[in-house]
C-alpha atoms as one frame of an Amber mdcrd trajectory, in Angstrom:
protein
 -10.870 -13.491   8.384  -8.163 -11.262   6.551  -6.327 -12.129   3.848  -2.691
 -12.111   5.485  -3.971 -14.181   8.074  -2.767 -17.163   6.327   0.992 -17.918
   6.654   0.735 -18.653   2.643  -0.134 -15.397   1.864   2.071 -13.893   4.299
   5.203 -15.992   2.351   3.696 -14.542  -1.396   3.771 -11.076   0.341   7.502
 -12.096   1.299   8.229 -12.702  -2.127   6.187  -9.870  -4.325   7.909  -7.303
  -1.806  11.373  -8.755  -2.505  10.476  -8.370  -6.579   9.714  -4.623  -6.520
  12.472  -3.178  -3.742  14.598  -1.236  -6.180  11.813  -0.270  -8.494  11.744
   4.229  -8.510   9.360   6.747  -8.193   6.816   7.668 -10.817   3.416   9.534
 -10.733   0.688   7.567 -11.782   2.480   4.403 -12.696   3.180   0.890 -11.848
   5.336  -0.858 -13.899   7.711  -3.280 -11.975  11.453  -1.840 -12.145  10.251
   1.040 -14.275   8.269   3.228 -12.088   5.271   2.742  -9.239   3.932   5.557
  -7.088   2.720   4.850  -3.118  -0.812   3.971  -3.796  -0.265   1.706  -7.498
   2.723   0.203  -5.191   0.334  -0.920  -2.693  -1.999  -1.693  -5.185   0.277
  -4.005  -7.702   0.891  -5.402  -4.298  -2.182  -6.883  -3.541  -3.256  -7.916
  -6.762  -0.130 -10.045  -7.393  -0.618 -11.753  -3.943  -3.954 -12.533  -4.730
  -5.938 -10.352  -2.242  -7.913  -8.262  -4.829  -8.857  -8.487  -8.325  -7.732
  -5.062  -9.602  -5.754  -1.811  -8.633  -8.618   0.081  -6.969  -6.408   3.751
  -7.249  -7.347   5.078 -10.309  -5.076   7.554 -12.686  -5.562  10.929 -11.258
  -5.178  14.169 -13.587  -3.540  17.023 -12.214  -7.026  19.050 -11.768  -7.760
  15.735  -9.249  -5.449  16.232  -6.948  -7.439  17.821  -4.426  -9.325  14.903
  -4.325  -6.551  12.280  -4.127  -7.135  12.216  -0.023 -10.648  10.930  -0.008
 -10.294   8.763  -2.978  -7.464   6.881  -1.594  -9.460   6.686   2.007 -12.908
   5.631   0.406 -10.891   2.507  -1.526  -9.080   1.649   1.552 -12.480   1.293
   2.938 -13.771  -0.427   0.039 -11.245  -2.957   0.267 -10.505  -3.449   4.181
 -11.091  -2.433   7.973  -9.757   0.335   9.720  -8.239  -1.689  12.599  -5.643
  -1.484  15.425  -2.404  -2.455  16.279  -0.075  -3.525  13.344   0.107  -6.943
  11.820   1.523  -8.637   8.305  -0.173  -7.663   5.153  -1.322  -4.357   6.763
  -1.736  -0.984   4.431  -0.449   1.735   6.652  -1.872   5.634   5.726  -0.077
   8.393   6.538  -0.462  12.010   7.129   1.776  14.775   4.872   1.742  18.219
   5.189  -1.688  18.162   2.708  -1.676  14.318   1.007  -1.639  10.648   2.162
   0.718   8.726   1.524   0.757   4.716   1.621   2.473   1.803   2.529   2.427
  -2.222   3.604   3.938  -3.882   6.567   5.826  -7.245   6.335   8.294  -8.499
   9.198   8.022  -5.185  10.992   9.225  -3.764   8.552   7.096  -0.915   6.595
   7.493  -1.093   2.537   6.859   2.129   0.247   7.951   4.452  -2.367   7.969
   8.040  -2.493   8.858  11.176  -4.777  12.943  10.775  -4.890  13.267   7.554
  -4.155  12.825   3.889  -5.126  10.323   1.067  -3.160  12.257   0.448  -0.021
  11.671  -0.713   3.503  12.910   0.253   6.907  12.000  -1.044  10.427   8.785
   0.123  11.755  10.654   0.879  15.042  12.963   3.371  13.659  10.847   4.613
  10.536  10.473   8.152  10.532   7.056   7.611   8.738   5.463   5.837  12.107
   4.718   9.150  14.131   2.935  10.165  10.960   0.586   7.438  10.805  -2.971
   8.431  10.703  -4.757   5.373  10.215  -4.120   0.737   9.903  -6.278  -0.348
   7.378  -6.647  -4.719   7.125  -7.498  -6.504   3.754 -10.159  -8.799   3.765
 -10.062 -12.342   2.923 -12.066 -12.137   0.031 -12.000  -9.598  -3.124 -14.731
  -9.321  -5.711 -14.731  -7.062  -9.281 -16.018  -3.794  -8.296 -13.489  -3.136
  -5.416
Protein backbone atom coordinates (compact mmCIF):
# COMPACT_ATOMS: atom_id res chain seq x y z
CA UNK A 1 0.00 0.00 0.00
CA UNK A 2 1.16 3.73 -0.59
CA UNK A 3 0.95 6.29 1.62
CA UNK A 4 -1.63 8.63 -0.33
CA UNK A 5 -3.75 5.80 -0.68
CA UNK A 6 -5.64 6.81 2.29
CA UNK A 7 -8.19 9.64 1.79
CA UNK A 8 -6.64 11.05 5.29
CA UNK A 9 -3.49 11.55 3.97
CA UNK A 10 -4.68 12.72 0.76
CA UNK A 11 -6.78 15.69 2.94
CA UNK A 12 -3.17 16.52 5.10
CA UNK A 13 -1.56 16.73 1.58
CA UNK A 14 -4.60 19.18 0.78
CA UNK A 15 -3.72 21.20 3.58
CA UNK A 16 0.40 21.24 3.80
CA UNK A 17 0.17 22.24 -0.05
CA UNK A 18 -2.24 25.10 0.72
CA UNK A 19 0.46 26.31 3.68
CA UNK A 20 3.51 26.65 1.40
CA UNK A 21 1.83 28.11 -2.13
CA UNK A 22 3.37 31.55 -1.98
CA UNK A 23 6.57 30.51 -0.33
CA UNK A 24 9.85 31.68 -3.17
CA UNK A 25 12.69 30.20 -4.55
CA UNK A 26 15.89 29.49 -2.69
CA UNK A 27 18.87 27.07 -3.27
CA UNK A 28 19.31 24.71 -0.70
CA UNK A 29 16.59 25.78 1.65
CA UNK A 30 13.30 25.04 3.12
CA UNK A 31 11.98 27.33 5.34
CA UNK A 32 8.13 27.80 4.99
CA UNK A 33 7.40 31.44 3.46
CA UNK A 34 11.11 32.18 3.45
CA UNK A 35 12.59 30.09 0.81
CA UNK A 36 12.33 26.12 -0.41
CA UNK A 37 13.97 24.77 -3.55
CA UNK A 38 12.12 21.74 -5.81
CA UNK A 39 13.56 18.82 -4.06
CA UNK A 40 13.46 20.35 0.04
CA UNK A 41 9.78 21.43 -1.30
CA UNK A 42 8.93 17.96 -1.98
CA UNK A 43 10.74 16.91 0.83
CA UNK A 44 9.18 19.36 3.73
CA UNK A 45 6.21 17.95 1.97
CA UNK A 46 6.29 14.59 2.95
CA UNK A 47 7.65 14.87 6.22
CA UNK A 48 4.88 17.23 7.44
CA UNK A 49 2.21 14.78 6.06
CA UNK A 50 3.68 12.10 7.79
CA UNK A 51 5.01 9.88 4.94
CA UNK A 52 8.76 9.95 5.92
CA UNK A 53 10.77 10.68 8.85
CA UNK A 54 13.30 13.15 7.39
CA UNK A 55 14.19 15.27 4.20
CA UNK A 56 16.16 12.59 2.32
CA UNK A 57 17.85 15.59 -0.25
CA UNK A 58 20.76 16.55 1.37
CA UNK A 59 22.58 20.23 1.11
CA UNK A 60 24.55 20.08 -2.01
CA UNK A 61 27.83 22.35 -2.42
CA UNK A 62 28.41 23.89 -5.59
CA UNK A 63 31.37 21.28 -6.53
CA UNK A 64 28.12 18.61 -6.15
CA UNK A 65 26.21 19.65 -8.63
CA UNK A 66 27.11 17.25 -11.13
CA UNK A 67 25.89 14.81 -8.97
CA UNK A 68 22.53 16.36 -7.99
CA UNK A 69 20.77 13.98 -10.89
CA UNK A 70 21.57 10.64 -9.39
CA UNK A 71 21.29 11.71 -5.87
CA UNK A 72 17.86 12.97 -6.25
CA UNK A 73 16.95 9.58 -8.41
CA UNK A 74 18.67 7.10 -5.87
CA UNK A 75 16.37 8.84 -2.84
CA UNK A 76 13.35 8.74 -4.93
CA UNK A 77 14.10 5.13 -5.07
CA UNK A 78 14.91 4.89 -1.56
CA UNK A 79 11.73 6.24 -0.61
CA UNK A 80 9.10 4.95 -3.36
CA UNK A 81 8.27 3.00 -6.71
CA UNK A 82 8.76 4.09 -10.04
CA UNK A 83 5.15 3.51 -11.19
CA UNK A 84 2.63 4.48 -13.93
CA UNK A 85 -0.08 6.57 -14.58
CA UNK A 86 -0.57 9.59 -12.17
CA UNK A 87 -2.37 9.51 -8.89
CA UNK A 88 -2.58 11.86 -5.47
CA UNK A 89 0.50 12.12 -3.41
CA UNK A 90 2.66 11.31 -6.50
CA UNK A 91 6.43 12.94 -6.83
CA UNK A 92 6.67 13.75 -10.47
CA UNK A 93 10.63 14.03 -12.00
CA UNK A 94 11.34 15.93 -14.71
CA UNK A 95 13.84 16.31 -17.39
CA UNK A 96 15.83 19.99 -17.91
CA UNK A 97 18.18 20.75 -20.34
CA UNK A 98 21.04 18.96 -17.79
CA UNK A 99 19.09 18.70 -14.07
CA UNK A 100 15.87 17.21 -12.59
CA UNK A 101 13.63 18.98 -11.35
CA UNK A 102 10.68 17.88 -8.87
CA UNK A 103 7.29 18.13 -8.02
CA UNK A 104 3.89 16.51 -6.24
CA UNK A 105 0.50 15.99 -7.68
CA UNK A 106 -2.74 16.78 -5.74
CA UNK A 107 -6.25 17.23 -7.55
CA UNK A 108 -4.61 17.08 -10.95
CA UNK A 109 -2.99 19.59 -10.27
CA UNK A 110 1.07 19.46 -10.22
CA UNK A 111 2.73 21.59 -7.16
CA UNK A 112 6.48 22.98 -7.39
CA UNK A 113 8.89 25.72 -7.14
CA UNK A 114 11.52 26.77 -9.34
CA UNK A 115 14.46 29.42 -9.82
CA UNK A 116 12.21 32.82 -10.28
CA UNK A 117 9.37 31.89 -8.83
CA UNK A 118 7.42 30.96 -5.69
CA UNK A 119 5.67 27.18 -4.86
CA UNK A 120 2.73 27.22 -7.18
CA UNK A 121 0.47 24.80 -8.94
CA UNK A 122 -1.11 24.56 -12.34
CA UNK A 123 -3.31 21.83 -13.95
CA UNK A 124 -1.53 18.82 -15.05
CA UNK A 125 -3.52 19.11 -18.35
CA UNK A 126 -2.18 22.37 -19.36
CA UNK A 127 1.28 22.34 -17.42
CA UNK A 128 4.01 22.98 -19.60
CA UNK A 129 6.18 20.76 -17.25
CA UNK A 130 4.05 17.39 -18.31
CA UNK A 131 5.81 16.74 -21.79
CA UNK A 132 8.97 16.95 -19.73
CA UNK A 133 8.24 14.29 -17.41
CA UNK A 134 10.76 11.59 -17.27
CA UNK A 135 9.68 9.47 -14.61
CA UNK A 136 6.18 8.89 -11.54
CA UNK A 137 7.69 7.92 -8.54
CA UNK A 138 4.85 6.53 -5.49
CA UNK A 139 5.63 6.87 -1.68
CA UNK A 140 5.28 3.98 0.30
CA UNK A 141 3.09 3.49 3.17
CA UNK A 142 5.64 3.16 5.59
CA UNK A 143 8.98 5.35 6.30
CA UNK A 144 11.79 4.29 8.58
CA UNK A 145 15.15 6.53 9.80
CA UNK A 146 17.66 5.87 7.23
CA UNK A 147 15.48 6.88 4.17
Amino acid sequence: MYFFDSESNVDKLRKVLKSWLGTPYAANCNVKGEGVDCGRFIGCVLVECGAITKIPFPFLRRDMIDKTNDILVNKLKRVGSLVEGIKNGDVILFQLTSFYHLGIVCDSNLYHVHRGSSVNHSSLGTSPWIKRRKGIYRIWEIQQEGN
